[in-house]
Every structure is written in structure tokens, then in C-alpha cells.
C-alpha angles and dihedrals in degrees: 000000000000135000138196092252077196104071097359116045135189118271120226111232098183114095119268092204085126104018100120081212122095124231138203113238100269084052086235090122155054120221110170149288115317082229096070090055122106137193123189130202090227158322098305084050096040087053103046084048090059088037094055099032105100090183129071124287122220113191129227132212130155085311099230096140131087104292084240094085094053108037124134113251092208138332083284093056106108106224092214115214105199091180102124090056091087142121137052111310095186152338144221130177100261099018142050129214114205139174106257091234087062118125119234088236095070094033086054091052092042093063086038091064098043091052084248134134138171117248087229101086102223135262116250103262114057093193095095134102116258084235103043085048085066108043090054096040099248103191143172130214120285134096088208083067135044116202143307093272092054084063080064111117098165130003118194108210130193112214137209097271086048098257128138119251106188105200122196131174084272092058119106096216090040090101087048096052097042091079115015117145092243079284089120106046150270116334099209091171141013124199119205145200111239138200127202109274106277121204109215132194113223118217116202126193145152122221137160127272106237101106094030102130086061103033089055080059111047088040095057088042087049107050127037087228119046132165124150131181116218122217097194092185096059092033085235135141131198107206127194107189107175123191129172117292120256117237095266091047081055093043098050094040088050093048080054091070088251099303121125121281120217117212106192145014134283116289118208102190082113107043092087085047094046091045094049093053096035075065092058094049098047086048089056102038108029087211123147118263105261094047117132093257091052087044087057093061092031091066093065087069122110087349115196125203106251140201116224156121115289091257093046091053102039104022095077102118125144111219106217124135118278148144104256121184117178121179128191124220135186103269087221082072106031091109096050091049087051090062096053084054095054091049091050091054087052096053107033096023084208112205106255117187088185131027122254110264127219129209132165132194132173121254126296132215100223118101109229097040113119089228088052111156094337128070107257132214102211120215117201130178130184134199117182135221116250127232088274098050095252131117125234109257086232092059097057092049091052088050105043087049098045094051086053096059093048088054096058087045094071083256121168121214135227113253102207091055142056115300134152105236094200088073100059135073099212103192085045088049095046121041086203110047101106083053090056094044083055087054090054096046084053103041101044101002087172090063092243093157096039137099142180097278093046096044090053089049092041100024 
């Protein structure tokens, strides 16, 4: 096992109980000392902390991006903990109104309970802040829907001198605040746009991928809900296309007491794909079978088609550490870069210990989303850590060349996830970056809420 300590670095895998360092979530990196942290009680206290602090904030969430983003600039940085700021603040019938440290989770069962539901589907781990969810373009799959951050209505932001900038669609800076790395402030509350409660079936299949750089299409431009994972070794493709339920879907769901409702039996035209990979995994991570990442490939066997509501269907991620790279291309060339990908395969047959998963959503308003203004086919790749904390070094290969031919691709990155900044020309990639730049000179022009990383990507 090896890793590029570089972009991809060991995970501890000891526990940090009684480190005096701070982690990210994976464990894969040190923010800072637990006594730089702060937590205030709430806003008033939150605001008087960025008022008084002369060094620089970095601000904390659930930590499930790369550690790049939170890293303490020095001993003086503040490691800002925004958790008590949580919960639904308000409601109308057709908005809500939550604390920006909120977790999806609880976002997600709020709405639930009020027979509520965004119009964004939801991206796969439900751990995150609502606002961190924002600032890095969590999405879900769908080309009738952008991300999270495009249900915003009103964002309330905390800025550098502690003051209260209150941001709505009208606004001139709102595109700019609606993803913006943590580089603008503290985001205390988020107001969003809400539909009726749908109930959705779910249909699951597994096909070929011959025809895959037509099919992604017409099954994104068919069904409102649309995510596939792509096996490139057995040119196969497990498909999940999700349109509303009929009345007798809803019925039935409703007559289950509101848990899923599966329509047919098992189907096993994935179970030799999913061994064979299962081989690969257990080759690169020595784990025991029954481990999160093998539960992640195991769920693929003897798949049934399912009624259910939108976070029931699509919220169905497994949080275990991983390097996860996901790159956004222009939906208008999603086949053709599929094709690249195919002949890459041909020719390099890259070790792969989970298939390469596709997600499209329509276009967002904010400016630095990678689906900004265009719909967007989304292509992640995920590598995970073995037992030891270490990465294959297949996987890193895979990983280092796939990214490469996304780049030059005109592919945008996630920013929540891994990337490799040298390969991007940002200002080429966003027609409004200066103009984002210009927000954040005007919003914290002493860099409070920078740090090394985010003044190398912002300058």
C-alpha cells in the first residue's frame, strides 16, 4: 500500500479521544488544537467571537470535506464551531427557515413531518450542515433540479466586523453567497423554497453500456430522478429512474405506515458484477466482509424496484472514509466524454474497487457551482482507505489519471471533494469569478475567513 501523501494522505486510524489536535471527519487531517476551537451559545456570541478575533476564522461543520478548506492558518487562527446554531427557526406554507449548522438529517425529517420536501433530491450523505452543504454544491440527480444551494431563498451571513448582511435572490452578491467555500462569512440561518411531500417509485435495472452516452440522456430527459453506476469492466451499468408514484404506489406506500415498499423480487443481474468487485475491494482494503465499504457494493445484489419518498429513495449513502473525486461536465458532451472514458479503459484497463457513479442535475445560479448556467452530468470516483489507513497503489493511479482526463475535458470539480487545483484554469472554467473575487474583497477584504489553501485558489 502507498499513497500520495500530497493530494491523498494517510488516515489515522488510532483514536483521537485524547489527540489535542483536531480532525476532519475521515481522520486524514489535522486541523488544529482543540483549544482554538469555539462554540458559541448563540448568534450574539457568535458575532462578538468574529468581531474581537484579529486572526484569521476558520469555520467548522460536520468536516466532511477535504481538510484543505479548514485548516488553521496559524496558533492564532479561531476554529469556529457554529453547532448550536440548529433547528428550524421558522415556517411558512410554501418555505423553511433553518439554522445554517443544521444537518441534513434533521432538515430532511423536519420537512418529513410537515409533509414537506425541496425540490433539490438530496445528495447521498445526509451528515453535513445545511450550510456547509451549500458553500461546497452538494447536489442530488436530476436535470429538473439544480443543488441544494439553488432551493436557497435568504441566507443570513455574519461578516468579518461581526454585522449582519441579510442576502435574497434580489441581491447582487446572492450568486455569489450561495457557494462560497466558507471564504464570505458565517452562514447563522438559510431560508428555502419547499413542494408538497411526493411519493416516488423507484425503477432499478441493470443494462449494458453500449449505448451509454445516449441512454444517460434519454433517461435523465425521461424521469424526473436519475443515478446510474457504471462497471466499466463488465460493461455493465446499474441504473435507478424514479418517477412519481401512481395512486396505487401511494396508496400502498401510505397503507405501509410510510416505509418503502418493494414491487418486485429480487433481481440478481448484478450479484457476478458485485462479487467480482467485492474481490477487488477486499484485495485493496484487507477489511472484513460486512464493513461499510463492502456494504456500499453489496447493496446492488438481488435489487428490487421500491415506492417511496424522495429521501428514502436517494438518501441512502453509507459514510465511511474514502477518496472521492467528482467532476462536472457540460451535459451537451457527457456522451463524448464517455467515450474517452471507455477508450481509456481499453487501452489502460485501470483498477477500479467501485464502479464510477453518474448523476445530473439541471443548471444552478450560483456562480461558482460546477453546474453553473448548463445541465451537468456529474462523474465521481471513489477510492477507499484500507484497514491501515493507507490507499492501493492502484487506486491512486486510477484516480490521479481519471481526474486528468476530466480536466482536459473542461471538467469542473466538486468542492467539497478531492481535486488537484494545478489542473484547472479557474477564470477560463467561471465566467464570474473575478466578480466573486470582487464579493470577497468586499465582504472580508483582510482575508478573516481565509487561509493558505483559499488564498492560493482566490489570490
Amino acid at each position: 500500500m502507498q499513497t500520495r501523501a500530497d493530494r491523498f494522505p494517510i488516515r489515522n486510524t488510532q483514536s483521537v479521544d485524547s489527540d489535542s489536535q483536531i480532525w476532519n471527519w475521515a481522520q486524514n487531517d489535522r486541523l488544529g488544537a482543540k483549544a482554538q476551537v469555539k462554540r458559541p451559545d448563540d448568534e450574539q456570541q457568535l458575532r462578538a467571537l468574529v468581531a474581537g478575533h484579529a486572526g484569521n476564522i476558520a469555520i467548522l461543520g460536520s468536516r466532511l470535506s477535504t481538510g484543505d478548506l479548514m485548516h488553521a492558518e496559524n496558533s492564532n487562527t479561531l476554529l469556529l464551531d457554529p453547532g448550536a446554531l440548529a433547528g428550524l427557526l421558522s415556517s411558512t406554507p410554501q418555505t423553511v427557515t433553518f439554522g445554517g449548522a443544521t444537518p441534513l438529517h434533521q432538515v430532511y425529517a423536519t420537512l418529513t413531518e410537515m409533509g414537506r420536501m425541496l425540490a433539490a433530491s438530496p445528495g447521498v450523505i445526509a451528515l453535513q450542515t445545511l450550510a456547509g452543504a451549500i458553500a461546497t454544491g452538494t447536489h442530488g440527480q436530476g436535470l429538473r433540479q439544480g443543488s441544494i444551494a439553488d432551493e436557497v431563498l435568504h441566507l443570513r451571513l455574519i461578516q468579518a466586523d461581526g454585522g449582519v448582511l441579510e442576502l435574497d435572490r434580489q441581491h447582487p452578491w446572492f450568486g455569489a453567497a450561495q457557494l462560497a467555500l466558507g471564504t464570505l462569512g458565517v452562514v447563522t440561518a438559510v431560508t428555502l423554497k419547499t413542494l408538497p411531500q411526493g411519493i416516488f417509485t423507484c425503477f432499478k435495472s441493470a443494462t449494458d453500456d453500449a449505448a451509454l452516452e445516449s441512454t444517460l440522456i434519454e433517461w435523465n430527459e425521461t424521469f424526473p430522478l436519475s443515478k446510474a453506476w457504471w462497471f466499466p469492466e463488465d460493461h455493465l451499468v446499474h441504473v435507478w429512474r424514479a418517477r412519481p408514484a401512481t395512486d396505487d404506489e401511494a396508496k400502498a406506500y401510505r397503507l405501509n405506515n410510510g416505509a418503502t415498499v418493494s414491487l418486485s423480487s429480487g433481481n440478481d443481474a448484478m450479484n457476478t458484477t458485485v462479487d467480482r468487485t467485492l474481490v477487488h475491494m477486499q484485495n485493496d482494503i484487507q477489511g472484513a466482509k460486512g464493513d461499510k465499504p463492502f456494504k456500499t457494493v453489496e447493496r446492488f445484489k438481488d435489487f428490487t424496484d421500491i415506492t417511496g419518498d424522495i429521501y428514502q429513495l436517494y438518501c441512502r449513502g453509507i459514510a465511511t472514509p474514502q477518496i472521492n473525486i467528482e467532476i462536472g461536465i457540460p451535459l451537451r458532451r457527457a456522451g463524448q466524454v464517455i467515450e474517452k472514458i471507455k477508450q481509456w479503459y481499453r487501452d489502460t484497463h485501470p483498477h477500479m474497487h467501485y464502479p464510477i457513479i453518474l448523476r445530473c442535475t439541471g443548471p444552478s445560479d450560483a456562480w461558482l457551482s460546477p453546474a453553473s448556467q448548463e445541465a451537468t452530468c456529474f462523474f465521481g470516483f471513489v477510492v477507499y482507505y484500507a484497514a491501515d489507513g493507507t490507499l492501493s497503489k492502484d487506486g491512486v493511479h486510477f484516480l490521479d489519471a481519471v481526474e486528468k482526463l476530466l480536466a482536459q475535458e473542461g471538467g469542473r470539480p466538486h468542492w467539497g471533494k478531492y481535486y488537484d487545483p494545478a489542473l484547472y484554469h479557474w477564470h477560463h472554467l467561471y465566467p464570474q469569478w473575478q466578480q466573486f473575487r470582487a464579493v470577497r474583497a468586499a465582504l472580508d477584504p483582510t482575508g478573516k475567513f481565509a487561509n493558505a489553501y483559499t488564498t492560493a485558489l482566490f489570490g
